[in-house]
N, C-alpha and C positions, 0 to 999 in steps of 0.2 A: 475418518478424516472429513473436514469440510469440505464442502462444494465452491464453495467462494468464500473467501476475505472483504471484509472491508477499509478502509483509510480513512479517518475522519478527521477533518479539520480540528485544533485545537483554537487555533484564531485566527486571525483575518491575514496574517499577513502575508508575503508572497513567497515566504520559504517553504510554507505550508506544498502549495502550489507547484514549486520549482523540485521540491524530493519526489514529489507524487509523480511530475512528468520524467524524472530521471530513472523512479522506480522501473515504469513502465518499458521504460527505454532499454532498460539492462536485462530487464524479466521477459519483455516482446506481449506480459500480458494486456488485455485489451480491456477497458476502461467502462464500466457502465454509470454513469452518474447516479447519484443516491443522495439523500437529504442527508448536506453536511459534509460531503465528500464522495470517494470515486468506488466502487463494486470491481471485482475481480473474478472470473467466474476460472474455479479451479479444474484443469482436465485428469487425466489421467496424472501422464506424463511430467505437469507441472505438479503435483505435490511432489517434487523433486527440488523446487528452489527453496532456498532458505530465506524465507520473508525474512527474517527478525536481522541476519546477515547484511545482507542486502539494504536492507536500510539504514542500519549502523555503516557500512562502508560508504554511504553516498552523504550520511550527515550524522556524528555522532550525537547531537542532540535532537535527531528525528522527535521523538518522545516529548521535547516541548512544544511540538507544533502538532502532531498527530498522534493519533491512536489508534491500534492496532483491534478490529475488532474480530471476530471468529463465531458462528454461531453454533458452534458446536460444543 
C-alpha cells in the first residue's frame, strides 16, 4: 500500500479547489501542498477510506478536474 496519495489539479478552475477541500473535510486527512496540487500522507488506520468513493460522492465528475495519483 501507498504511504500517500496525491490530488492534482486538472485546470484552474475552483471546483478543482472546492472537491479537494470537501475531500479533506470528510477524510480529516491533512494536506501537504505539492506542485499541481495537495499530498495526503497515508497512516495506518487511514488506508481504510475509500479515496475513489469518496470523491465520486462529493462530485461525480471529480475526474474532470482532478487526478488521482498513487505512487505505488
Amino acid at each position: 500500500m501507498a504511504d500517500h496519495i496525491s490530488l492534482l489539479k486538472l485546470d484552474d478552475s475552483t471546483q478543482a479547489e472546492r472537491i479537494m477541500d470537501r475531500f479533506e473535510q470528510r477524510t480529516g486527512l491533512l494536506p501537504e501542498p505539492t506542485t499541481g496540487g495537495r499530498m495526503y500522507a497515508l497512516a495506518a488506520d487511514e488506508h481504510e477510506v475509500d479515496i475513489v468513493q469518496t470523491l465520486t460522492m462529493i462530485d461525480e465528475d471529480w475526474t474532470d478536474h482532478l487526478a488521482l495519483q498513487d505512487p505505488a
